[in-house]
DRENDO-1510 file (C-alpha; in Angstrom, 1 decimal, always signed):
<recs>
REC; n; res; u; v; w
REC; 1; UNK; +110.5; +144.0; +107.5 .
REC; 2; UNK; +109.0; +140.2; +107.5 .
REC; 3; UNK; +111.2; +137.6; +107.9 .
REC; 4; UNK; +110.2; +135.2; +104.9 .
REC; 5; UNK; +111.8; +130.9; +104.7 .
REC; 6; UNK; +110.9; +129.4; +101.8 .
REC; 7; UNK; +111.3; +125.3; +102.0 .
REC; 8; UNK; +113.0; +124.1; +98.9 .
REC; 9; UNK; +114.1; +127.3; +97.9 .
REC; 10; UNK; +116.1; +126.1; +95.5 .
REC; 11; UNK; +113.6; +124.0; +92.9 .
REC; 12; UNK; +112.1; +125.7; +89.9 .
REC; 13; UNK; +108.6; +127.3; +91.6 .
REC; 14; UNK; +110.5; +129.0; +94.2 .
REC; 15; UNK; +113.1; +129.9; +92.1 .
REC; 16; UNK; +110.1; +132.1; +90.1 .
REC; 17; UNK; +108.9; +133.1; +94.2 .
REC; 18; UNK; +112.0; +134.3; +95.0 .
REC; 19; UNK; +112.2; +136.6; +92.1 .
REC; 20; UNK; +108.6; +137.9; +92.5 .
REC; 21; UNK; +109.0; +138.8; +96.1 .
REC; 22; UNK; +112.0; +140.3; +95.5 .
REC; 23; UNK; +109.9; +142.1; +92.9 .
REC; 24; UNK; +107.7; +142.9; +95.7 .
REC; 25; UNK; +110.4; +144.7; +98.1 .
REC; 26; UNK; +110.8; +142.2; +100.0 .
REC; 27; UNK; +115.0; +141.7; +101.1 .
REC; 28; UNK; +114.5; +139.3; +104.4 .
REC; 29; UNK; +114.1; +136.4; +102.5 .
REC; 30; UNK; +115.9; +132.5; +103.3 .
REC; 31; UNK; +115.6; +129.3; +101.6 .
REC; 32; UNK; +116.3; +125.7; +102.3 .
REC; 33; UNK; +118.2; +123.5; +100.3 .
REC; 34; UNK; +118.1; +119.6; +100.4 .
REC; 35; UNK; +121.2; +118.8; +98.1 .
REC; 36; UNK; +120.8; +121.8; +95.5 .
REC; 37; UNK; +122.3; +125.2; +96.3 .
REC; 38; UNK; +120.4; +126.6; +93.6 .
REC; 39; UNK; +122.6; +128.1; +90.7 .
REC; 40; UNK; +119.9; +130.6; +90.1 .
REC; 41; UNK; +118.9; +131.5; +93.7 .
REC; 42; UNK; +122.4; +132.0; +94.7 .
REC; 43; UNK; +122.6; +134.9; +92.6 .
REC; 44; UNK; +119.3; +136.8; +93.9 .
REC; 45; UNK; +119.9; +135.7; +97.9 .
REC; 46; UNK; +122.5; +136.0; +100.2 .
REC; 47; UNK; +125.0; +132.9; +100.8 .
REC; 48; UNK; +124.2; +132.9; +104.5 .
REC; 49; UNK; +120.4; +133.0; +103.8 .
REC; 50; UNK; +120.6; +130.0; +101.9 .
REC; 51; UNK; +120.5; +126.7; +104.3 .
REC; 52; UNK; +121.2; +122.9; +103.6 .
REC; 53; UNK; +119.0; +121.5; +105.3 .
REC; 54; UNK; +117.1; +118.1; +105.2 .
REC; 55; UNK; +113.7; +118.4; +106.7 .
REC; 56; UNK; +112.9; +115.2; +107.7 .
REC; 57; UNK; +115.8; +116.2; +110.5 .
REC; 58; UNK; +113.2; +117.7; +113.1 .
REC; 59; UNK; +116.3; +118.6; +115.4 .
REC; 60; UNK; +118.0; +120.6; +112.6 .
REC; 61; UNK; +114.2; +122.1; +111.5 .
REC; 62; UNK; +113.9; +123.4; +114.9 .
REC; 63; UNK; +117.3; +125.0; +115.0 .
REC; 64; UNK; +116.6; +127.0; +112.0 .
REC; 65; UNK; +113.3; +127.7; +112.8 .
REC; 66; UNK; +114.8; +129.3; +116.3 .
REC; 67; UNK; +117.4; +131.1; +114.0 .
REC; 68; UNK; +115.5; +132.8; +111.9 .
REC; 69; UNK; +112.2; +133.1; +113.8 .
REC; 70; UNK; +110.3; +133.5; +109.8 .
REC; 71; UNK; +106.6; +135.4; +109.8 .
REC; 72; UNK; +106.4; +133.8; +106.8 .
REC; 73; UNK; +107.0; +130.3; +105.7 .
REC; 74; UNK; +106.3; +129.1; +102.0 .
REC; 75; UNK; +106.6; +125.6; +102.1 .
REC; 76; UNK; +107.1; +123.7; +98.6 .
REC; 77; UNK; +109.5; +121.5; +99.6 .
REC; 78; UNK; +108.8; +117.7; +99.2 .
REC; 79; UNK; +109.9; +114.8; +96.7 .
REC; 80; UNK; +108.7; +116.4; +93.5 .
REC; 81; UNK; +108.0; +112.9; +91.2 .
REC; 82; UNK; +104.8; +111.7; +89.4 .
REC; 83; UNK; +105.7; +109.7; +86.9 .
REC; 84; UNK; +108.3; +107.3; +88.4 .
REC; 85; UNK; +106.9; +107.7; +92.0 .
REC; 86; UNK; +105.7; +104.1; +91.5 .
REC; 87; UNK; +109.2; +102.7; +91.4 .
REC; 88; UNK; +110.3; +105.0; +94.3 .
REC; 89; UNK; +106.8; +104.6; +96.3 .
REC; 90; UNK; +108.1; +103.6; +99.8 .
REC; 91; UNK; +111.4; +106.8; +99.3 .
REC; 92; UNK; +108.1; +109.2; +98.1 .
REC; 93; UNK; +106.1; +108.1; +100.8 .
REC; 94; UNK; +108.5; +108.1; +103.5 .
REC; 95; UNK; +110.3; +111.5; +102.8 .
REC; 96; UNK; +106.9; +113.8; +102.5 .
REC; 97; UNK; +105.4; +112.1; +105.1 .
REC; 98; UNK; +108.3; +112.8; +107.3 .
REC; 99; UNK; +109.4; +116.1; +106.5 .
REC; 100; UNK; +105.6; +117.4; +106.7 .
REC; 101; UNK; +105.8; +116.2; +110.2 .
REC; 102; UNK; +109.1; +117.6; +110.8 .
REC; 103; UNK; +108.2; +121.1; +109.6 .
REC; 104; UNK; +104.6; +121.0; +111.5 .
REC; 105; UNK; +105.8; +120.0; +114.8 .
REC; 106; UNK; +108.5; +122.4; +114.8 .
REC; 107; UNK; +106.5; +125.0; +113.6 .
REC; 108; UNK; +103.9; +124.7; +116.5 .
REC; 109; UNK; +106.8; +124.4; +119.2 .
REC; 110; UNK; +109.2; +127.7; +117.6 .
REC; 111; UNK; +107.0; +129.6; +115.6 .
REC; 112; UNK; +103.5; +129.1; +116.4 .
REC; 113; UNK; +102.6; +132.7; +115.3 .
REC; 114; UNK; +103.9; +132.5; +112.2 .
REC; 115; UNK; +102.0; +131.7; +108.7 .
REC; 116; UNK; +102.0; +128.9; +106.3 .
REC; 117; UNK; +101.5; +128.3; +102.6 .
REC; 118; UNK; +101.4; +124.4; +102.1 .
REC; 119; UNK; +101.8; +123.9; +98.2 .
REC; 120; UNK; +99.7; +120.9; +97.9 .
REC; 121; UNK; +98.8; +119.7; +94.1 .
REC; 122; UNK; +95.8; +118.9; +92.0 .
REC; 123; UNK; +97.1; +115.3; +91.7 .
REC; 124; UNK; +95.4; +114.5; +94.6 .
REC; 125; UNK; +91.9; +114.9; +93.6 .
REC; 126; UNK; +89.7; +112.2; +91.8 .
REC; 127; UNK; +89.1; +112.0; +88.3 .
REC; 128; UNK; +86.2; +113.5; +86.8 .
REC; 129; UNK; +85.1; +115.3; +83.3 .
REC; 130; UNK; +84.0; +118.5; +85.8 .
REC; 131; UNK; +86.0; +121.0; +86.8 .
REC; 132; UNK; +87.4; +120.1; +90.0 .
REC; 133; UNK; +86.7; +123.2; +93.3 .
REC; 134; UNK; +88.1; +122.4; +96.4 .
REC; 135; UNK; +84.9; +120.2; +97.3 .
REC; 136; UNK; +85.9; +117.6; +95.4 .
REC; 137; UNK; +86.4; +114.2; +95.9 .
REC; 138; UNK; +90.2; +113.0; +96.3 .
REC; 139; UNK; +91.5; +109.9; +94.8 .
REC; 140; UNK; +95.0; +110.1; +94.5 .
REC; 141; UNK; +96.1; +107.9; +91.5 .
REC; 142; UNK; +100.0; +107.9; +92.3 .
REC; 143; UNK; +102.3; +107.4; +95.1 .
REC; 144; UNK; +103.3; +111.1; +94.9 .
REC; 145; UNK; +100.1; +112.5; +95.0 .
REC; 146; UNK; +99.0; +110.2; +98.1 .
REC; 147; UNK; +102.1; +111.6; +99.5 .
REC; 148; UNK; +100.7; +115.3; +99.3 .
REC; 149; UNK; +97.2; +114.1; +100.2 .
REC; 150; UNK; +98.8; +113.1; +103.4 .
REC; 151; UNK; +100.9; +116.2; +104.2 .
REC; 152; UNK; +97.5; +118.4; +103.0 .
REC; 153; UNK; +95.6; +116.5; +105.7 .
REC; 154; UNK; +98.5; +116.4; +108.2 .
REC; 155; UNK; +98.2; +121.1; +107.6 .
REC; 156; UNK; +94.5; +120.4; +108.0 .
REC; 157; UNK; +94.8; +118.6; +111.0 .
REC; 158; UNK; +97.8; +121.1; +112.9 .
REC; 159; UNK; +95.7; +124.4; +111.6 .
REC; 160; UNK; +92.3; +122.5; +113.9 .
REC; 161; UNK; +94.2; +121.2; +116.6 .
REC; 162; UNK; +96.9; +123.2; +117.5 .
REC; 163; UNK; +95.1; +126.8; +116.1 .
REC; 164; UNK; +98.3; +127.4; +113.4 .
REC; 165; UNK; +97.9; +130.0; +110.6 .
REC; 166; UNK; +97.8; +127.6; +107.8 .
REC; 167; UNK; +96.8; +128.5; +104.2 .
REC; 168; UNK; +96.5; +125.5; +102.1 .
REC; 169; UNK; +96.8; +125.9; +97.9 .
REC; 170; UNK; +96.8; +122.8; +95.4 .
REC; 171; UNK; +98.4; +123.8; +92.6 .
REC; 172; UNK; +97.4; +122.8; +88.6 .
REC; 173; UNK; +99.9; +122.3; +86.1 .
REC; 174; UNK; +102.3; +124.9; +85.7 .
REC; 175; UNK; +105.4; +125.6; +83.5 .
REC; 176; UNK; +108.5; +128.4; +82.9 .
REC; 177; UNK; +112.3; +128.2; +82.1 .
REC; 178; UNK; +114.1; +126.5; +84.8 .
REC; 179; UNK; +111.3; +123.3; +85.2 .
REC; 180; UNK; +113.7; +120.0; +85.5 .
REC; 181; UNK; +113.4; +117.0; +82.8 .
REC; 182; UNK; +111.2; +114.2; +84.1 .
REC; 183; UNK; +107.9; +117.0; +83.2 .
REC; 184; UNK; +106.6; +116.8; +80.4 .
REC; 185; UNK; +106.9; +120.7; +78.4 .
REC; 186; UNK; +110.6; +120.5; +79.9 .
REC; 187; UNK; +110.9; +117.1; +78.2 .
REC; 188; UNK; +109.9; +118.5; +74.6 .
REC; 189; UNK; +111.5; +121.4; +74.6 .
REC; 190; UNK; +114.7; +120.0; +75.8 .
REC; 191; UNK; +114.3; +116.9; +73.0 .
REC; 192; UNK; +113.2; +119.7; +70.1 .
REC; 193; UNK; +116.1; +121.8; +71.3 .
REC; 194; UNK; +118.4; +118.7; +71.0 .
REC; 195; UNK; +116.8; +118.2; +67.2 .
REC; 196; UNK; +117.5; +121.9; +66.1 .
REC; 197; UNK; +121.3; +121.3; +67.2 .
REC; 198; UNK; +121.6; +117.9; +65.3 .
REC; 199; UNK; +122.1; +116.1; +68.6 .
REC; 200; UNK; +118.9; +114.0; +68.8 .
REC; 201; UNK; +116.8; +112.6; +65.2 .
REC; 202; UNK; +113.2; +112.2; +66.6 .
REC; 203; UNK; +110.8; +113.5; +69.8 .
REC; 204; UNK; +109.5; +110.1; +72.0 .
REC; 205; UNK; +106.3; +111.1; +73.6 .
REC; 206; UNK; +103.7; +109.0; +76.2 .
REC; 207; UNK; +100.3; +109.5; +76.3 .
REC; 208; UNK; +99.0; +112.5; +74.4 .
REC; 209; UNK; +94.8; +112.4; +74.9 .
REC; 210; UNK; +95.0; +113.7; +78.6 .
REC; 211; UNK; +93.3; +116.8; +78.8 .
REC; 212; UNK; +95.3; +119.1; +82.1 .
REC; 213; UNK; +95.1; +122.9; +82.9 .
REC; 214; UNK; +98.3; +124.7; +81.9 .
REC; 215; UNK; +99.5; +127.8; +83.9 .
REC; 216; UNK; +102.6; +129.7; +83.6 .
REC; 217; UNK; +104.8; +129.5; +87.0 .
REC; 218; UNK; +105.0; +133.4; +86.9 .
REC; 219; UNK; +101.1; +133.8; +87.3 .
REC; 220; UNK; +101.2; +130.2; +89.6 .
REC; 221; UNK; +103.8; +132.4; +92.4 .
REC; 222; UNK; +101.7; +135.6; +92.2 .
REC; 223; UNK; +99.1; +133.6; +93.3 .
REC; 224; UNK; +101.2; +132.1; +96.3 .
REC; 225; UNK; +102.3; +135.6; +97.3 .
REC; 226; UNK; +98.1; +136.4; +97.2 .
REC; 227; UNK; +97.0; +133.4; +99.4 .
REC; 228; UNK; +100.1; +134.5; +101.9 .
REC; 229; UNK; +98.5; +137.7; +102.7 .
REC; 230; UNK; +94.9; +137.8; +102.1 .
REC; 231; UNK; +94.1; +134.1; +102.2 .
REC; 232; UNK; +91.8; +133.3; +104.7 .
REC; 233; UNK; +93.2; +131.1; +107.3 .
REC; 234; UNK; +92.2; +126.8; +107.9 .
REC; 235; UNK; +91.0; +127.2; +104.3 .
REC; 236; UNK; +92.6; +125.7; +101.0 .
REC; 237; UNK; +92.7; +127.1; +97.5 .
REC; 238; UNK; +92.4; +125.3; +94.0 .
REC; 239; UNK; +95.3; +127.8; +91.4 .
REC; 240; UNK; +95.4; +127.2; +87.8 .
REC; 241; UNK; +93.7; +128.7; +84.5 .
REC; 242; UNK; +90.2; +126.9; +84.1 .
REC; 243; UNK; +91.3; +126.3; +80.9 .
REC; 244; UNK; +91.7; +122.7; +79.5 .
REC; 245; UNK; +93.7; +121.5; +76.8 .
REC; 246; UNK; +94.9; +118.5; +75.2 .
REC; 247; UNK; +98.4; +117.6; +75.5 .
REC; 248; UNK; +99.3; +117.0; +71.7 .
REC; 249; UNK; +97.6; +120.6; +71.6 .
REC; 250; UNK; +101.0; +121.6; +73.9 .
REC; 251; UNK; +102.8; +119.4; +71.1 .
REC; 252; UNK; +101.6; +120.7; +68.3 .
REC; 253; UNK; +102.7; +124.3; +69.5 .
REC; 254; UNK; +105.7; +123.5; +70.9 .
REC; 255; UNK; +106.6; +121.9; +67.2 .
REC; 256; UNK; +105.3; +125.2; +65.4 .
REC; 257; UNK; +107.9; +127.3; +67.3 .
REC; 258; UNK; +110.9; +125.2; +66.4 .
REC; 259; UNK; +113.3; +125.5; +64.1 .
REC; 260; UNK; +112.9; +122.9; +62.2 .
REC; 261; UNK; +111.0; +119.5; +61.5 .
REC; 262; UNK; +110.4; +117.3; +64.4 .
REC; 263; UNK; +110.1; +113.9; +63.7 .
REC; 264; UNK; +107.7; +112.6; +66.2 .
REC; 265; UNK; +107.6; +108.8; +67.6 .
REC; 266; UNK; +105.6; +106.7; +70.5 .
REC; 267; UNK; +107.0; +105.4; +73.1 .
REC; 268; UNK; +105.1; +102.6; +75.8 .
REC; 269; UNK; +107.7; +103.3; +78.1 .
REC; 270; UNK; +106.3; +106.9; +78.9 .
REC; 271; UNK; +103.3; +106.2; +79.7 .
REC; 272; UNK; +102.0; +106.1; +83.1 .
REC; 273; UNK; +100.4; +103.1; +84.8 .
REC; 274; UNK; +97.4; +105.3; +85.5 .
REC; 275; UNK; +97.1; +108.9; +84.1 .
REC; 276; UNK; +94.1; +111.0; +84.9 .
REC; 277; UNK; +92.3; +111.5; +81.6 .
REC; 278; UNK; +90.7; +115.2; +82.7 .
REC; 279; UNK; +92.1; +117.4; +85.3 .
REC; 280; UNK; +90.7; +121.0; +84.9 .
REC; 281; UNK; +90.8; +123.5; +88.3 .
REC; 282; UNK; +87.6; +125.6; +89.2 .
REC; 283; UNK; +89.2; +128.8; +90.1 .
REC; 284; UNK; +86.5; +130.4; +91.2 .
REC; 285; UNK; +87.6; +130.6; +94.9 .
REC; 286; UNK; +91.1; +132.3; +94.3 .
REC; 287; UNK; +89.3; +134.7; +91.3 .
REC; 288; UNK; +87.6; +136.5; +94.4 .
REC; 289; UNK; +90.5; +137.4; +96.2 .
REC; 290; UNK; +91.7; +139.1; +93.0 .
REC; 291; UNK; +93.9; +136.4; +91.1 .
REC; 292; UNK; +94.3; +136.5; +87.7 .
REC; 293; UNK; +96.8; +135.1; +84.4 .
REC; 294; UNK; +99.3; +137.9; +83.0 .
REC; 295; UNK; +101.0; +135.5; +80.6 .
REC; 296; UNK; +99.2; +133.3; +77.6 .
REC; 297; UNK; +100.3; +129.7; +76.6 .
REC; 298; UNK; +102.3; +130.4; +73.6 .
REC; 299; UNK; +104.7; +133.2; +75.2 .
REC; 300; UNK; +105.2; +130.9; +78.2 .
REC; 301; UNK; +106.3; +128.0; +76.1 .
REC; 302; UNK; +108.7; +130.3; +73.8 .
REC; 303; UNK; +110.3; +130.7; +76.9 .
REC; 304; UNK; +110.7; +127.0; +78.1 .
REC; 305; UNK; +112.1; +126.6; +74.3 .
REC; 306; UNK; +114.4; +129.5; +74.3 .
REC; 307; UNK; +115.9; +128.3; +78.0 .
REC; 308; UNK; +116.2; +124.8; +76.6 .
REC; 309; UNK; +118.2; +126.0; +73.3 .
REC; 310; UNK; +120.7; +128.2; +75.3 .
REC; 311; UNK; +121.1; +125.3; +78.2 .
REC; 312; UNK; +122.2; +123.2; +75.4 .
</recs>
């Protein structure tokens, strides 16, 4: 049986990985946690496979890594922000540089025969009114994505140099139950939940004109466990829908499903100081190897409602 680590096994994507390869048969699997234990994960993995651990800590990296000698490692963990990363640039910056050093080196010194999955993200390509395949051109727009520009470059360059079984995927937008506020689906359905229980009168929104591809996490982690085993290795993948819609379209059917009216207002301070006005993936390259969606827009965000409503 592999041994599988997932970095930041705890946040909300690996949270939905865990459950799929545990879907899969797989039983060896460890996490690592930066502050969050993970009140879901803990119920699904062992105690002792769940490990604080803060990345950017290369001795500590290296001592797990010589623990638990993975096959496997998944690594999503960095400082997830977009949308306040310009206030925290230098923390951003600084943490994801680091830990993607930290893991790498480690890796190529403990572990040099295992296999990567860098989540990377869509954020850091340039924007256009195409679809965007992995041939296009970056121009990251945020200090978060420059972030996982740098630590997409920094796999490229250890997969060429030091000959390490890296898989590289940038994620598109994807949502699901469990998602933390500060995105924007989690956002509404959170503020709509708060409206059907009396505790908030109206919904602030930003920007609503940006046109983004939507996924469900369910179908995004099937298509990590995909590029795991039959990605092709030194080469990087572009996961999402091809499918394009308008944020008020995410509004508007978010609004349909509640349970009541929702009073809807603008508010400046939402939006972004730059916001990419098209970002659409070409999945052309992850179609071949046999990916595909499983769950359609309006089940996934009856889901993201319900959690929000029972959270409350």
């Amino acid at each position: 049986m592999k041994k599988i680590l997932i970095t930041g096994g705890t946040g909300f994507a690996a949270s939905h990985l865990v459950e799929a390869l545990i879907e899969h048969g797989e039983t060896e699997i460890h996490l690592t946690a930066y502050k969050d234990r993970g009140s879901y994960v803990k119920n699904l993995i062992k105690s002792d496979h769940i490990h604080e651990l803060n990345l950017t800590d290369f001795q500590a990296t290296q001592e797990l890594l010589e623990q638990i000698k993975p096959d496997q490692i998944y690594h999503l963990a960095s400082i997830a922000t977009v949308g306040n990363s310009f206030e925290k640039a230098q923390f951003v910056m600084e943490m994801n540089l680091n830990l993607q050093l930290s893991l790498l080196e480690a890796m190529a010194q403990i572990v040099p025969n295992a296999r990567l999955l860098h989540v990377s993200t869509a954020l850091i390509y340039q924007a256009s009114t195409d679809k965007i395949n992995e041939s296009s051109a970056f121009g990251p727009d945020n200090p978060y994505a420059l972030s996982k520009l740098t630590q997409d470059l920094l796999c490229e360059n250890y997969s060429k140099n030091y000959q390490l079984d890296i898989v590289r995927v940038r994620p598109f937008n994807h949502i699901g139950e469990r998602q933390t506020l500060g995105f924007v689906v989690a956002d509404w359905a959170c503020g709509i939940a708060k409206i059907e229980k009396g505790l908030e009168k109206e919904l602030s929104v930003g920007n609503l004109e940006s046109i983004r591809d939507f996924s469900d996490v369910k179908d995004i982690v099937q298509g990590y466990i995909l590029l795991m085993n039959q990605g092709k290795s030194g080469e990087v993948y572009n996961l999402g829908s091809g499918k394009g819609i308008k944020i008020k379209e995410i509004l508007d059917q978010l609004i349909k499903q509640a349970n009541c009216p929702i009073p809807v207002v603008s508010d400046q301070s939402k939006i972004r100081p730059v916001d990419l006005p098209y970002l659409v993936c070409d999945n052309e390259k992850i179609k071949q190897l046999g990916w595909q969606q499983h769950h359609q827009l309006a089940e996934t965000l009856g889901r993201v409602l319900e959690y929000w409503r029972e959270s409350l």
